[in-house]
Phi, psi and omega in degrees: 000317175288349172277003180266317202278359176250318147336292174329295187302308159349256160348295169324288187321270151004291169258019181272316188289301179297352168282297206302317180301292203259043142093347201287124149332143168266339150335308176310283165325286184316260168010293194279343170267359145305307181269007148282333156317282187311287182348296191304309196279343157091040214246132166281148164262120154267148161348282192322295176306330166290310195286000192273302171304335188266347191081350207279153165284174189287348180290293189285353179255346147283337172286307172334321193279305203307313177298290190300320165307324180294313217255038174085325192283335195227192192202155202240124158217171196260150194264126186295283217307332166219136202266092178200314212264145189228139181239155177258171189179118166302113182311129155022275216282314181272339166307298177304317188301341207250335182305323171275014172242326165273340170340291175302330189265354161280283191328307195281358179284311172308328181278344178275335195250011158269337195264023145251160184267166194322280182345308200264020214220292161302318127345287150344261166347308188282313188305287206306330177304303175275344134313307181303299168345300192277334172296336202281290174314348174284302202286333159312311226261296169284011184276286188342289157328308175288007195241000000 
């Protein structure tokens, strides 16, 4: 648990330094890796769904889209199945941009995790899947508690 927990930081620090480079929130950051998310997975994002994955109110999730949009990073577009619907979408111009700053640091994580074998790779890939799990349940559990 303290190597997660130093990762954990590790990573924070990292991606802390690329908000801090481009003027970004980390509330900002979390976002744009939110519509990267959805993005991958080929999933639309609505307002209503970022501030919901973010915690955010709908007040704090419009100023949040209104900050990322002036500043380039996300774009407004009307949803093709149903045009009521408004979807997010990361610009371009800030995908390359975040891709060439995580560069280093995906190259040297692929290069630390080849010097295992697929099996042991796969392990990894179970652990880290059901750590996330269990953090996501915790962060509920005390959501709960608190209400």
């Amino acid at each position: 648990m303290n190597l997660m927990r130093r990762l954990n930081v590790e990573v924070d620090r990292f991606a802390e330094k690329f908000a801090v480079d481009h003027g970004l929130h980390r509330t900002d950051l979390d976002a744009l890796t939110v519509i990267m998310d959805a993005s991958r997975e080929g999933r639309p994002l609505t307002p209503g769904a970022l501030g919901a994955a973010l915690n955010l109110s709908a007040p704090a999730t419009s100023a949040l889209i209104n900050r990322l949009e002036q500043a380039g990073h996300l774009t407004r577009h009307r949803s093709t199945g149903d045009r009521r619907k408004v979807e997010l979408a990361m610009h371009e111009q800030a995908a390359a941009l975040a891709g060439r700053f995580f560069a280093p640091l995906g190259r040297r994580m692929s290069a630390a995790l080849e010097e295992f074998t697929p099996e042991e790779r796969r392990v990894i890939g179970r652990f880290l899947g059901r750590s996330i799990e269990a953090t996501v349940a915790a962060r509920q559990e005390t959501t709960q508690e608190g209400s």
